[in-house]
C-alpha positions in Angstrom: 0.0 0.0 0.0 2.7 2.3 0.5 4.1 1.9 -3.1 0.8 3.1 -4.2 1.0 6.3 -2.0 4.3 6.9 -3.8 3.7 6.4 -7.3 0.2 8.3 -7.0 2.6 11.3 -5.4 5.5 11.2 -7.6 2.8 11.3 -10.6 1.3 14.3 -9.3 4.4 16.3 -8.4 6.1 15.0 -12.0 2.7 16.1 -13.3 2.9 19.8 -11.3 6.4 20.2 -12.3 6.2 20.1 -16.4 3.3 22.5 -16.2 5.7 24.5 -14.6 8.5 23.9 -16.9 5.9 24.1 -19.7 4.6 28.0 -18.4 8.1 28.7 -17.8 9.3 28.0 -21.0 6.2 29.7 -23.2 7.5 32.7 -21.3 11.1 32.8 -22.7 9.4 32.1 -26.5 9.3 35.0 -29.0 6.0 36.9 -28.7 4.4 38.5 -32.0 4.9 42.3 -32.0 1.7 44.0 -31.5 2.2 46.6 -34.5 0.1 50.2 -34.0 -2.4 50.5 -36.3 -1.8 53.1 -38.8 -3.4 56.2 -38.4 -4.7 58.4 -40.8 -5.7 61.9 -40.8 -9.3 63.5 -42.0 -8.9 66.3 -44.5 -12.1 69.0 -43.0 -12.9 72.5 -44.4 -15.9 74.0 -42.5 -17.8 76.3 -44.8 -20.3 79.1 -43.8 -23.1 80.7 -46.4 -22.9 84.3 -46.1 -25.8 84.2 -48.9 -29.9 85.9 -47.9 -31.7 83.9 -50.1 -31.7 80.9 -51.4 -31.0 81.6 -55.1 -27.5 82.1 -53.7 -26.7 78.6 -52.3 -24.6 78.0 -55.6 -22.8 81.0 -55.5 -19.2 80.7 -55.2 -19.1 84.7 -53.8 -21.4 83.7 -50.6 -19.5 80.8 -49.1 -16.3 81.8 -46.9 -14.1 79.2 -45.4 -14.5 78.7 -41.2 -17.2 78.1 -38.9 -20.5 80.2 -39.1 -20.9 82.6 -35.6 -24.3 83.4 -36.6 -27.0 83.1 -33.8 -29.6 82.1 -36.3 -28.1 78.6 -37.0 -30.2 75.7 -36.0 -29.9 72.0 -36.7 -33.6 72.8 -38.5 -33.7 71.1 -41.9 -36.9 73.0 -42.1 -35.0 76.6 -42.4 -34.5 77.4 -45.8 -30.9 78.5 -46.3 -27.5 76.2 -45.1 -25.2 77.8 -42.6 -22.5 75.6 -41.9 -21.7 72.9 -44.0 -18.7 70.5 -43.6 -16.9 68.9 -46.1 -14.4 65.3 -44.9 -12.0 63.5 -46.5 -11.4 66.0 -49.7 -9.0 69.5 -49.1 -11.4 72.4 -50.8 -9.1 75.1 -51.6 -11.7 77.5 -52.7 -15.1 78.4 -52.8 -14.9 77.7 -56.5 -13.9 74.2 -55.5 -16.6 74.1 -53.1 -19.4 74.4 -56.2 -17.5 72.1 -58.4 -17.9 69.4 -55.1 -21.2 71.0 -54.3 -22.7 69.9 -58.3 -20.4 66.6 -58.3 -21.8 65.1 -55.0 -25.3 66.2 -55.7 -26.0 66.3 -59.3 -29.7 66.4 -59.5 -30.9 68.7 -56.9 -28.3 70.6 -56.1 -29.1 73.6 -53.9 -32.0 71.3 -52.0 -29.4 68.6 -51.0 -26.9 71.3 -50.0 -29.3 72.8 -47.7 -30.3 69.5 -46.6 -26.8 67.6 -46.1 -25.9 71.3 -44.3 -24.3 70.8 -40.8 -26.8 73.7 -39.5 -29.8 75.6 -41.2 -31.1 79.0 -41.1 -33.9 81.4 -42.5 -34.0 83.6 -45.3 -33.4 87.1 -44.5 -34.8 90.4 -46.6 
């Protein structure tokens, strides 16, 4: 009976020690470098319409690069004139460029989907 006390122990502690060699030894391996992901930076030009009415949306003369400070912008799709629109992903040098993206990213309805893709709204004035 003692011989079986033995060989159940030395199985256990044989059994304990290669894990331990095992864990030991899967710390001294080479580990995969964890690589950053690349980063990449968003081209945005904020535009503000400086035009009355909306006849003027595709006017090259009423758009001015930088954020609008006027009090009566609203996030109101409602309101018939844009106020701040914002363009990602594509450097507009000009307002010239502006209308060329303006016509190329809404081709059929233009000055409507201006207005309505427009980061704020605002009303006409007179």
């Amino acid at each position: 009976m003692l011989t079986k006390t033995n060989s159940w122990l030395r199985a256990g502690a044989l059994t304990v020690l290669g894990l331990g060699l095992a864990y030991g030894a899967q710390s001294f391996t080479e580990k995969e470098e964890v690589k950053p992901t690349s980063t990449t930076k968003v081209t945005t030009t904020v535009w503000r319409f400086i035009g009355t009415n909306s006849s003027e949306i595709l006017q090259a003369s009423k758009w001015e690069q930088g954020p609008s400070g006027d009090p009566s912008c609203q996030n109101d799709p409602l309101q018939p004139l844009p106020c701040q629109y914002t363009v990602t992903d594509q450097t507009i040098a000009d307002s010239d460029e502006l209308m060329e993206y303006f016509e190329a990213t809404y081709p059929s309805n233009t000055a409507d989907e201006v207005r309505d893709h427009a980061d704020s709204q605002k009303p006409e004035t007179l």
